[in-house]
N, C-alpha and C positions, 0 to 999 in steps of 0.2 A: 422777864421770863415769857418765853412763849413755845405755845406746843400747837401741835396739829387740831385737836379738839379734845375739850374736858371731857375724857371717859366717865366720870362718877355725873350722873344724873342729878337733875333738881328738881324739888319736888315742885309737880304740875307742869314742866316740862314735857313736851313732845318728840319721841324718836324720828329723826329725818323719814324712817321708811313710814310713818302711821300717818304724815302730814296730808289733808285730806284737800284737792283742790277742786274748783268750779271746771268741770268738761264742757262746761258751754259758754265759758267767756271767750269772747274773742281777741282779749289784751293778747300784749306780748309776756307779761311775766308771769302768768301760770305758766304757760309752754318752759318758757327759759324753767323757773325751776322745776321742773319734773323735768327735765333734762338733769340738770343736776340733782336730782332724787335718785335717779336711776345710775348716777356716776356712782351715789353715796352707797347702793343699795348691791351694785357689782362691785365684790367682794376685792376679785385680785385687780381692778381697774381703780377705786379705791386707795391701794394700796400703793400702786405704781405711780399714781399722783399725788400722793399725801409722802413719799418717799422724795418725789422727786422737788415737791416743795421744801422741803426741811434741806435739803440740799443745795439749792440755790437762793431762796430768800437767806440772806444775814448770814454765808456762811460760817465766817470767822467772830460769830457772836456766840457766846454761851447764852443756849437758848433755856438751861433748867435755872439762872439764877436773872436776878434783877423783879423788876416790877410787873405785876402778870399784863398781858397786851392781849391784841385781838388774836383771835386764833385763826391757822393757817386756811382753817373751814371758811370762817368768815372773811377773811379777805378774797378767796378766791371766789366765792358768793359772789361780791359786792364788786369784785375786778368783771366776773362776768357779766353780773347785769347791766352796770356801767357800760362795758362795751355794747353787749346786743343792742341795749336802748338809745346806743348814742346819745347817750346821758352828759349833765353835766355834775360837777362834785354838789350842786346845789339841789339839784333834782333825788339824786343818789343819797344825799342826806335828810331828804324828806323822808325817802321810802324806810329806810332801814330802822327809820325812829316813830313813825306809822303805820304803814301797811304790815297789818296783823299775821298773814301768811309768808313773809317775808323775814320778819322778826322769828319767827316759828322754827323757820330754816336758819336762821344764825342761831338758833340754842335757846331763845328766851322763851317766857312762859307768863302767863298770868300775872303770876306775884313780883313780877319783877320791871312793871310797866314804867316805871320810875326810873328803868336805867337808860340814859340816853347816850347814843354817840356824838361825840363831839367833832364838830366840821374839819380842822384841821389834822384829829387824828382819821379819820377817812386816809384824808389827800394822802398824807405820809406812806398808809398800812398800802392802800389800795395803789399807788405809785413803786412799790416793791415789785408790782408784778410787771416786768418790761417785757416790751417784745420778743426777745428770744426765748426768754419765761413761756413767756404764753403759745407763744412757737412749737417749741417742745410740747406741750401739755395737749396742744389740740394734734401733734400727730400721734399721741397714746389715746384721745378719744376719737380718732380717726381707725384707731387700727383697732379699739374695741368695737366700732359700729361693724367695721366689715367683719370681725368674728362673726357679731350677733347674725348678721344678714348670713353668712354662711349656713350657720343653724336650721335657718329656717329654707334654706333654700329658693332666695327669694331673688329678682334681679334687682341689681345696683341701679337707683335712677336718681336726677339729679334736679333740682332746682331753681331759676335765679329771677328773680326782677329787673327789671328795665325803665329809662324815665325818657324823658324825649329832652334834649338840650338845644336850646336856637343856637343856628349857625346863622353863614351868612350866602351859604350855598342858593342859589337862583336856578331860576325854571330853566331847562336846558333846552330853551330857542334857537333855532338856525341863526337868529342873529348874534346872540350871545355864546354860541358855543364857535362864529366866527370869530368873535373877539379875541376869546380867552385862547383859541390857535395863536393868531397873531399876535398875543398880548405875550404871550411866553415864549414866542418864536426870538422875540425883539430883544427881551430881555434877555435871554440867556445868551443870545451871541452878543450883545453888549458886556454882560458880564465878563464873557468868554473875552470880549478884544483888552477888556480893561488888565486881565491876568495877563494877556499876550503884548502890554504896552500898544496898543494900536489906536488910536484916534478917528478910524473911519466912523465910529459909532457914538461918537461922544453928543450927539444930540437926539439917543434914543427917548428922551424923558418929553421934549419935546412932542416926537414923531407919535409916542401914544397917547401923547393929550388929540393932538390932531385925528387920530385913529379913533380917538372915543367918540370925542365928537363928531366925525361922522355916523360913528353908530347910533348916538343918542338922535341924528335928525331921521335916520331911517327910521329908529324906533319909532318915533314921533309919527310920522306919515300913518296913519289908518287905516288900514286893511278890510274895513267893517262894512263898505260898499261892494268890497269884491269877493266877497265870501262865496257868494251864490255862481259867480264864476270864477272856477278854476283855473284857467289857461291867462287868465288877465293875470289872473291876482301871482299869479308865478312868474308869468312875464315883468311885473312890477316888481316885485321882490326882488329879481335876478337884478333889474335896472338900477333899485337901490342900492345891491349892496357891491354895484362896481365900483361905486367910486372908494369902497374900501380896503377892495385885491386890488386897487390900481395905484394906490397911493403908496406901499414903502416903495412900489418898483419908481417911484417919479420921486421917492426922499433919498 
């Protein structure tokens, strides 16, 4: 048996809308649930989510008979915070059998501290909700927020975070943005003779080891004396990096 959430209250229980949170925590799970305070507490938003779960979870189960299960409240809880927190089912079974404002929001209360979830029923309830589930559900609380924002006549503004990932991308030196010209010049029409059956190019692997390595002796050479003059130090540079325009003409 399983239903959306037990209408008949228990004594010392908390109504979702009186659950009362810290505005000054900086965690992630006040915010998430008073997000879902406000799903519970919008009436016909509410209803077009608690429809559309009874719909798609187990449809072809009779949900008024067998064993009572978690309710559709609590699994949707316990699917959202899961995802926000990048949770794993081990972390996610801490919370829901601890954290006291969390419990609160799945229905329990006081007298009932004793009742705990068990880890594999988590995975099973909270694994109901697949992607296309949860698809659907966030474009019904997508197109409740832009309601609300209409109300108030407010503009639409957006949010995102960023992180920085190592690449392998290098300083874009005159010597090095010579290479990578002729490094791709090479290649590609090697590529290009191998599709066409052609053999003129068959020792391109060769010609850019030879190409590197003259880059890597220009590289080498020190420029650190000629800094203070400019016309040397360009002169020198131009002299180094001929012998590396001059080489495929000579391969």
């Amino acid at each position: 048996m399983r239903v959306v959430q037990n209408t008949q209250m228990e004594l010392g229980e908390i109504n979702v809308s009186q659950i009362k949170f810290d505005l000054r925590s900086r965690d992630d799970i006040p915010k998430i649930l008073r997000g879902l305070q406000h799903l519970y507490m919008n009436e016909e938003l509410r209803r077009s989510v608690f429809a559309l779960l009874e719909s798609e979870i187990a449809p072809k189960v009779d949900k008024s008979t067998g064993r009572p299960g978690m309710t559709l409240w609590s699994i949707l809880v316990c699917g959202v915070l899961r995802l926000d927190l990048n949770a794993d089912y081990g972390r996610l079974h801490e919370l829901v059998n601890q954290h006291k404002t969390l419990r609160e929001m799945l229905g329990h209360h006081l007298y009932d501290e004793d009742k705990k979830y068990v880890y594999q029923t988590l995975v099973e309830n909270v694994n109901l909700l697949t992607p296309e589930l949860l698809d659907k559900i966030n474009q019904i609380i997508v197109a409740g927020g832009h309601a609300l924002l209409k109300k108030g006549e407010g503009v639409l503004r957006g949010r995102c975070d960023s992180f920085v990932v190592e690449t392998d991308v290098h300083f874009p030196t005159d010597i090095n943005l010579l290479w990578d010209a002729l490094r791709k010049a090479i290649t590609l029409t090697a590529h290009w003779c191998e599709r066409q059956q052609l053999s003129d190019w068959r020792q391109y692997s060769y010609n850019l080891r030879q190409l590197k390595r003259l880059m890597r002796s220009a590289q080498n050479k020190s420029a650190a004396s000629l800094k203070h003059d400019k016309t040397k130090s360009t002169h020198k540079l131009r002299k180094r990096t001929r012998p590396i325009l001059t080489k495929p003409e000579v391969t």
